[in-house]
C-alpha positions in Angstrom: -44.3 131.4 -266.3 -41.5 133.1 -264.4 -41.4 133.3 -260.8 -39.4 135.0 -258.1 -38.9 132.0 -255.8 -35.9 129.5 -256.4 -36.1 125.6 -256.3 -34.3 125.3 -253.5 -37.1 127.1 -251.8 -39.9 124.4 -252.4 -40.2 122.2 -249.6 -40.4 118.6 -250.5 -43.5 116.1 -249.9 -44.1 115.1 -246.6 -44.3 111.3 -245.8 -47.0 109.2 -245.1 -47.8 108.6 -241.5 -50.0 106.1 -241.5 -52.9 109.4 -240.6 -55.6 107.7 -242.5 -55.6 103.8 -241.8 -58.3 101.9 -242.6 -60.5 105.0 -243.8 -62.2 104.9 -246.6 -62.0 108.1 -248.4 -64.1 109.6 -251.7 -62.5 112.4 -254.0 -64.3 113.7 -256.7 -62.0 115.3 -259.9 -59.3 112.8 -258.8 -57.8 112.0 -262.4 -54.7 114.1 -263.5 -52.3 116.4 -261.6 -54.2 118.8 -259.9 -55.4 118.9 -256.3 -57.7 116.5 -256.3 -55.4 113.7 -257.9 -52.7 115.4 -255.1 -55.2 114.0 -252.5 -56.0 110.2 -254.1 -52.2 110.1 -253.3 -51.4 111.7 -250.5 -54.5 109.7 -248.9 -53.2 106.5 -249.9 -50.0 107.5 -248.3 -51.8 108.1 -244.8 -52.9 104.3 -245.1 -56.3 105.3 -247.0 -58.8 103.1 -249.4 -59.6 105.8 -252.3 -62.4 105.6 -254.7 -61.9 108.4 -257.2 -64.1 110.2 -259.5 -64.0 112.3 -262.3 -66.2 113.0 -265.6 -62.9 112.6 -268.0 -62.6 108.8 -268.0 -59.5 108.0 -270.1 -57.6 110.3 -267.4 -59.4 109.0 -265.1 -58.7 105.2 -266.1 -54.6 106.5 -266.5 -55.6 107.8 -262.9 -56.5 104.4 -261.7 -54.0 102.2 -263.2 -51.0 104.2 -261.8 -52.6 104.7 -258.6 -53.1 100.5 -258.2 -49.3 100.4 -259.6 -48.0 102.0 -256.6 -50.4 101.3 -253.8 -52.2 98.1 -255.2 -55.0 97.1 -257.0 -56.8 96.2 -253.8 -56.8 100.3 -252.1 -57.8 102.3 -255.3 -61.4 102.4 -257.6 -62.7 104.7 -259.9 -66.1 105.3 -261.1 -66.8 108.2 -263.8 -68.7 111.3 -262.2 -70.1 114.3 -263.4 -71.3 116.5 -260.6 -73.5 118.1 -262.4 -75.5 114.6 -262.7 -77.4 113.4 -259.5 -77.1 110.0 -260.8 -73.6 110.0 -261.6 -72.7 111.3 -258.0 -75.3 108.9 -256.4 -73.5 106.0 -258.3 -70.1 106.9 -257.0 -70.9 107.1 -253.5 -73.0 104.0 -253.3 -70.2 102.1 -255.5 -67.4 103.2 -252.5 -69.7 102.4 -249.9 -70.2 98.4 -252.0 -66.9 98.2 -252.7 -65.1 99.3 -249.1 -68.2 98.7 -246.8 -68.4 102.8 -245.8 -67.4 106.1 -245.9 -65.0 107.8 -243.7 -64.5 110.6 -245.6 -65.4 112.5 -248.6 -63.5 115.4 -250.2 -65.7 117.4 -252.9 -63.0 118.8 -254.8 -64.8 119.6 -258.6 -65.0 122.8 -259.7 -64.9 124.9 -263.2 -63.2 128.2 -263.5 -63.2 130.6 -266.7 -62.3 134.2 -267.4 -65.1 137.0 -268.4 -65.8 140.5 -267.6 -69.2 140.2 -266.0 -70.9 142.9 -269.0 -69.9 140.5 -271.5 -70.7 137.2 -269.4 -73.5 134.7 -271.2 -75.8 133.3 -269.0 -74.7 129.4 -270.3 -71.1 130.8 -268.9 -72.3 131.8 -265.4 -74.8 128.8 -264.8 -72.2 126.4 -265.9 -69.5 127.5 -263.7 -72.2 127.6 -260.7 -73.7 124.3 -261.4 -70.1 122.6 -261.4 -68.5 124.6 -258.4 -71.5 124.9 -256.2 -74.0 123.0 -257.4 -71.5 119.5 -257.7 -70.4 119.9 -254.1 -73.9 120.6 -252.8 -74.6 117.3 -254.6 -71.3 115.9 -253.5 -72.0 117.1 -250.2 -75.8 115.9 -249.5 -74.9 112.2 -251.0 -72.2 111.7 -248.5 -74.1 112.9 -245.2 -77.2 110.2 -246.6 -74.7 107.7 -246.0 -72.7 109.3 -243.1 -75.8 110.3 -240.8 -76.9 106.5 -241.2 -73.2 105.2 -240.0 -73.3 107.9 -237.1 -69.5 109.3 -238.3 -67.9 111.0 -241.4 -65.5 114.1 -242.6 -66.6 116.1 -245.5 -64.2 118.7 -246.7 -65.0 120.9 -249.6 -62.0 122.8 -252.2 -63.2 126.7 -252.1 -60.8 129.2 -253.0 -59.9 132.6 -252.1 -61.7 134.0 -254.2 -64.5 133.2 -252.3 -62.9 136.5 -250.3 -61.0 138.5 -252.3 -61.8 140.5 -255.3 -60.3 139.7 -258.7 -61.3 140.7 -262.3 -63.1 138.7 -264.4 -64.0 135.7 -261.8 -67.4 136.8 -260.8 -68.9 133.7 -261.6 -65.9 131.6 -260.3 -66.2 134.0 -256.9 -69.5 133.5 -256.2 -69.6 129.8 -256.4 -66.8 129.4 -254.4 -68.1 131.8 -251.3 -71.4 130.0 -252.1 -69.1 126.8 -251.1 -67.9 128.5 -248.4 -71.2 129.2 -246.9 -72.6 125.7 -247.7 -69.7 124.6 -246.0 -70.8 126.6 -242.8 -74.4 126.1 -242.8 -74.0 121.9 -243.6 -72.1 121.7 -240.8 -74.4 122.8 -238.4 -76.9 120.6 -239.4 -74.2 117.7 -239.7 -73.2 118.1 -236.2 -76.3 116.3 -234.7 -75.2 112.7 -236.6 -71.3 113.0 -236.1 -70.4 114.5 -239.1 -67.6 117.3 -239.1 -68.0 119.3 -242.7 -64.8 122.2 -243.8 -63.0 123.4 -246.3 -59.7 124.7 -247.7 -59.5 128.0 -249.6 -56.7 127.8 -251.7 -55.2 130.8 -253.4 -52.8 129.4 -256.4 -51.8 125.6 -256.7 -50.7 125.5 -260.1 -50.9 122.7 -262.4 -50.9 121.6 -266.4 -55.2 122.3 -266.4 -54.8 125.9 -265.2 -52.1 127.0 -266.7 -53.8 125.9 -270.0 -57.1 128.5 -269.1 -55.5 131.3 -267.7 -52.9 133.8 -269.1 -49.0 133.9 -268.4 -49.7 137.3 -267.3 -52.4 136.7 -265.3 -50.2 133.9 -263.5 -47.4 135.9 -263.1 -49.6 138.4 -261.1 -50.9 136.2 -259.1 -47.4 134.8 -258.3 -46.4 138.2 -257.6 -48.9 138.4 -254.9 -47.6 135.3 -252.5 -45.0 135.5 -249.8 -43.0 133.4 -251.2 -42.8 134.6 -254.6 -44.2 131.1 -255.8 -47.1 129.0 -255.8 -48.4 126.2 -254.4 -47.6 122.7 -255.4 -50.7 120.8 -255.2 -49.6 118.3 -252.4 -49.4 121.0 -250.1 -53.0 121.9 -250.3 -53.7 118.0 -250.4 -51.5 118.0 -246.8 -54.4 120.5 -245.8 -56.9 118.6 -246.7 -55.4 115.6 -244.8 -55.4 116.9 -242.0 -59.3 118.5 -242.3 -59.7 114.9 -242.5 -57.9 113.4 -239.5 -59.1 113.3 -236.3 -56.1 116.1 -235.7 -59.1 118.8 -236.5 -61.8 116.9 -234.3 -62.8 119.9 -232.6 -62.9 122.1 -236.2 -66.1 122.0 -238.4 -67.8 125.1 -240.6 -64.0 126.2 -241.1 -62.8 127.7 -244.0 -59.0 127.6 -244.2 -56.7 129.5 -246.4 -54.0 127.7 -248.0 -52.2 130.8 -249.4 -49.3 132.9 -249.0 -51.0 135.7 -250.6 -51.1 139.4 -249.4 -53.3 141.7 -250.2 
C-alpha cells in the first residue's frame, strides 16, 4: 500500500515510565502484531504483569515465549481464549487472578471485521462478527467487574473503532458492534462506578498491521489512508500509548469515555 506520509514523519515508541508498576493487567487477542499484542508490550514497559489471551494458540504460545525473552518469564502468562466462549473467558480471568493474586486492569481488545454489502450479508456473517466484537467484550467486560467489584478497584478499557461513528460501506455488521461497544462501554460504567471501577474505551480509526492488511483491499487501505491528517496510519503502539494511559491513574477522573485515536477527517 502506498501512502502520502514519509518515514521520517513517524514518531518513534515512547519509553516505559514505570506507569503501571505492580499492576496486573489482562488483554484479550494479545498474540501477533496487532493492537492488542502492541499493549502486552507497552504494559510490560510501564512496569506491568500481563496475562494474555487469544483463541490462536501457536501465535499465542510465539506471543508468550518472546514476551518472557525480553521481560522475563516471571511478568508474562498466556491462557487460550475465545470470547465467544464463557468458559474460556472465565478461565482466563480466574487463571490471572491465581497466578498474580488480582486484577488491576483488563483491556477487552477482541474483535472480528469482514467486508459485505448488507443485501448480500448471511445471517452466520452478521451474528459472527457481533458475537466476537460485542458479545466477547460484554463477556470480557462482566468477568472482570465479578472480580473487580469484590477487590473494590479496577480499569476496564474496551478497543471500539470509529466506525462506531462514522459511515463506511460494507461494515454494517463491523459498525454496529463496535457502537454497540461504545454504548456498553457507557452504560457499564455507570453501574461500575458504585465498586471503584472506571470502564472506557479507545476508538481507533486505522492501525494497520499484517491481519488487516490480509482482509481488506489495497484500495480500500489507500482510501482510508487518504483520509488521515497525516497522510498515514497508525502504528499500533500508538493506540496501545492510549490505552495506557485509559489505564493509569492519569485518567482517574475519566470513565464512559470513548476516545478517538485517529487523524481522520471527514
Amino acid at each position: 500500500m502506498s501512502e502520502t506520509g514519509t518515514p521520517s514523519t513517524r514518531p518513534a515508541p515512547v519509553p516505559g515510565h514505570g506507569l503501571l508498576r505492580d499492576r496486573v493487567v489482562v488483554i484479550t487477542a494479545a498474540a501477533g502484531t496487532g493492537i492488542g499484542g502492541a499493549t502486552a508490550r507497552r504494559c510490560l514497559e510501564e512496569g506491568a504483569r500481563v496475562m494474555i489471551g487469544d483463541a490462536h494458540e501457536r501465535r499465542l504460545g510465539r506471543s508468550l515465549t518472546e514476551l518472557g525473552q525480553e521481560f522475563g518469564a516471571d511478568s508474562v502468562a498466556a491462557v487460550p481464549c475465545d470470547v465467544t466462549s464463557e468458559d474460556d473467558v472465565r478461565r482466563l480471568f480466574a487463571a490471572a487472578a491465581d497466578r498474580f493474586g488480582r486484577i488491576d486492569v483488563a483491556v477487552n481488545n477482541a474483535g472480528l471485521g469482514g467486508t459485505a454489502d448488507l443485501v448480500e450479508m448471511t445471517d452466520e456473517q452478521w451474528s459472527r462478527v457481533l458475537d466476537v466484537t460485542l458479545g466477547g467484550t460484554m463477556r470480557c467486560t462482566r468477568a472482570a467487574l465479578r472480580l473487580m467489584r469484590e477487590q473494590g478497584h479496577g480499569v476496564i478499557v474496551n478497543n471500539a473503532s470509529v466506525v462506531g461513528w462514522r459511515a463506511q460501506r460494507g461494515q454494517s455488521h463491523y459498525a454496529a458492534a463496535k457502537a454497540g461497544v461504545m454504548a456498553l462501554t457507557r452504560c457499564a460504567a455507570l453501574e461500575a462506578a458504585e465498586y471503584g471501577v472506571r470502564i472506557n474505551a479507545v476508538a481507533p480509526s486505522l492501525a494497520m498491521h499484517p491481519h488487516l492488511a490480509k482482509v481488506t483491499s489495497e484500495e480500500l487501505l489507500t482510501e482510508l489512508t487518504r483520509r488521515e491528517a497525516y497522510g498515514r496510519y497508525a502504528e499500533p503502539w500508538e493506540v496501545a500509548n492510549v490505552i495506557v494511559f485509559l489505564a493509569t491513574d492519569y485518567s482517574s477522573y475519566m470513565t464512559g469515555e470513548v476516545v478517538a485515536v485517529s487523524s481522520q477527517h471527514p
